[in-house]
C-alpha positions in Angstrom: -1.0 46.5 -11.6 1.0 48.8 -9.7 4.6 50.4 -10.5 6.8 50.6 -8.1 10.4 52.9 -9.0 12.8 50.8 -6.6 12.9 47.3 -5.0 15.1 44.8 -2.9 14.9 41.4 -3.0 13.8 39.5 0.6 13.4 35.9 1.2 9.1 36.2 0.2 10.8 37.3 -3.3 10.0 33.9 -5.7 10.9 36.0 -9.2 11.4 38.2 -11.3 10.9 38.7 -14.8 12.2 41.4 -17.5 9.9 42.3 -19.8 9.9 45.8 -22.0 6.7 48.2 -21.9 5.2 49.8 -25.1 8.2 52.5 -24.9 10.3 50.0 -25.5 12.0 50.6 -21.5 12.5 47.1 -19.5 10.9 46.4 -16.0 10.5 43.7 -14.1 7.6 41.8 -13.2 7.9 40.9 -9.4 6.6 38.0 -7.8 6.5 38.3 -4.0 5.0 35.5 -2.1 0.6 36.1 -3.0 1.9 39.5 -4.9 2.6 40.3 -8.3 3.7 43.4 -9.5 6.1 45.7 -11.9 9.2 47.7 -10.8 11.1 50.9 -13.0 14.2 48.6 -13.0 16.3 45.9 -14.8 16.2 42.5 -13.0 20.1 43.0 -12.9 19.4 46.6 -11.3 17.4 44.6 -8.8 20.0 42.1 -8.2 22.7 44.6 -8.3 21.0 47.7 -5.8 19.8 44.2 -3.2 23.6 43.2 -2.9 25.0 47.2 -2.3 22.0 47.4 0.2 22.9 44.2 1.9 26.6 45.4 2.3 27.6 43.6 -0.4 29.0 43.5 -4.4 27.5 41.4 -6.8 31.0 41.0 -8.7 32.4 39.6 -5.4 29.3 37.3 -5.2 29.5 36.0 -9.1 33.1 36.0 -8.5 32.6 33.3 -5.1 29.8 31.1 -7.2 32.5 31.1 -10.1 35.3 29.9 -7.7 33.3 27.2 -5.5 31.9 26.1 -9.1 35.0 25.7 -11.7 34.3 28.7 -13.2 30.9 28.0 -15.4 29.5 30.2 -16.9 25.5 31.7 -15.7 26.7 30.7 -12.2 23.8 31.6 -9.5 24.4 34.1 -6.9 24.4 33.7 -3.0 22.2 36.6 -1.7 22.0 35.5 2.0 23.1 31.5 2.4 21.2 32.0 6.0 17.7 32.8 4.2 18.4 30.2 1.8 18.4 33.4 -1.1 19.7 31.7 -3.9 19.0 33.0 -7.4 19.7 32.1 -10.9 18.6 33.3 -14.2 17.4 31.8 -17.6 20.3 33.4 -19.0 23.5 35.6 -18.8 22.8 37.9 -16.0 24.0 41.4 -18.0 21.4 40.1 -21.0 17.8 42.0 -20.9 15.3 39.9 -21.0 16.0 37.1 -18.1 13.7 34.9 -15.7 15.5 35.0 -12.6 14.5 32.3 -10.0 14.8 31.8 -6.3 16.1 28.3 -5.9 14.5 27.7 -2.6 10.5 29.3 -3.8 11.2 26.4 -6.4 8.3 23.5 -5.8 7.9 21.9 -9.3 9.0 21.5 -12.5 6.7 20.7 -15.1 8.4 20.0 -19.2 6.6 21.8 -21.7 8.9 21.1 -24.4 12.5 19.9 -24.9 13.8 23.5 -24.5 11.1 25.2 -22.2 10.1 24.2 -18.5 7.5 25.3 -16.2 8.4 26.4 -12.8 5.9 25.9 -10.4 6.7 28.1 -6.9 6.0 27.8 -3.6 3.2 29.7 -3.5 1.5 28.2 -6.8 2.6 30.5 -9.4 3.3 29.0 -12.8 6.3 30.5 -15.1 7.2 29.2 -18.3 11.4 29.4 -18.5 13.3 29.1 -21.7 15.0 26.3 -20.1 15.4 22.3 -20.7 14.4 21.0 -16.9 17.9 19.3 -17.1 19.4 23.1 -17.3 17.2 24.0 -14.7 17.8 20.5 -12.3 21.4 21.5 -12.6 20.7 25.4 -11.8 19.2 24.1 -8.6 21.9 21.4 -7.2 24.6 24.3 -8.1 22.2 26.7 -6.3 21.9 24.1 -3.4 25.4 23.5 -3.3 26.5 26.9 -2.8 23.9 27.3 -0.3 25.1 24.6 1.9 28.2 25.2 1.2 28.3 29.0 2.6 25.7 28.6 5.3 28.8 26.1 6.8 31.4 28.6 6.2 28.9 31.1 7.7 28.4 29.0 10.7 31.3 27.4 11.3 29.6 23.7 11.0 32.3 20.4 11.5 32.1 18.7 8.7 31.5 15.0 10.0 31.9 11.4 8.2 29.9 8.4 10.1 31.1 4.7 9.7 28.4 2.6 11.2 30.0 0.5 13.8 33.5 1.1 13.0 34.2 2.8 16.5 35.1 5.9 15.4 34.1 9.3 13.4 36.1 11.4 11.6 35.7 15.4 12.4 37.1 18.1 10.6 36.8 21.6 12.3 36.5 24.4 9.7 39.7 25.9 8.9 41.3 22.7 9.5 43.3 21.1 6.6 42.7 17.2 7.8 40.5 15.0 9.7 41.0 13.8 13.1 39.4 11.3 14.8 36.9 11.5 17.3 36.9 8.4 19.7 33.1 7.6 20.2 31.4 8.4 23.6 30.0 5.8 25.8 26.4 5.9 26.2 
């Protein structure tokens, strides 16, 4: 398998996984899309180098998923809310050791056991993760969440409630504080 000495996550990236060599140094075993393969890093250092190369800090990002959230704790992290790049781990993020996930690369889950899942990706690949699938369900809908949630802040999107055959719709344009309504158009 081959070693590679640096990496940055992109949208094909499913997962990574720490695991420590014979030296007793941790790496991280890569899955890419069809690929699998190790990197001379932490997953953190992964996560950490992928968000300065993006232009970004991961403290600001853990900091935003904390905020939208209430403040839980092992709160995933917003890479790019455009590329749907979503990621949480099996555990605290400064722990070695971790599974980290990419929300959207997630096709199936599959209980082993009450307290261990198996995560079934997009592209087939099975990983076993330290985690009840009730942990994980709720890892993903607060992974979706803050992906909706900043691909409309991204892009601006109205926010829009429908009231079939009541006459009108309610709009909201971001930055606004209330609704207003929206008289209905005439076909």
């Amino acid at each position: 398998m081959s070693i590679r000495t640096s990496y940055i996550i992109n949208q094909n990236t499913e997962a990574m996984v720490g695991e420590y060599q014979h030296n007793g140094e941790e790496m991280t075993r890569v899955i890419e899309g069809k690929e699998m393969f190790l990197v001379n890093e932490t997953p953190f250092d992964i996560l950490n180098n992928t968000f300065i190369h993006l232009g970004f800090d991961l403290e600001g990002a853990l900091k935003g998923a904390k905020t939208l959230l209430g403040g839980r704790y092992m709160v995933p992290v917003c890479i790019n809310a455009e590329l749907g790049m979503v990621w949480f781990s099996s555990n605290s993020f400064r722990k070695s050791g971790g599974i980290w996930l990419a929300y959207k690369h997630i096709h199936d889950l599959v209980p082993i056991s009450k307290k261990e899942t198996m995560v079934v990706t997009s592209n087939g690949h099975r990983i076993p993760v330290p985690m009840s699938l009730n942990h994980i369900d709720l890892k993903k809908n607060q992974s979706a969440f803050l992906h909706t949630t900043f691909v409309g802040r991204w892009q601006g999107i109205k926010k829009f409630l429908y009231e079939p055959e009541s006459g009108f719709t309610l709009c909201k344009d971001p930055g606004d504080l209330n609704y207003r309504v929206r008289e209905n158009e005439e076909k």
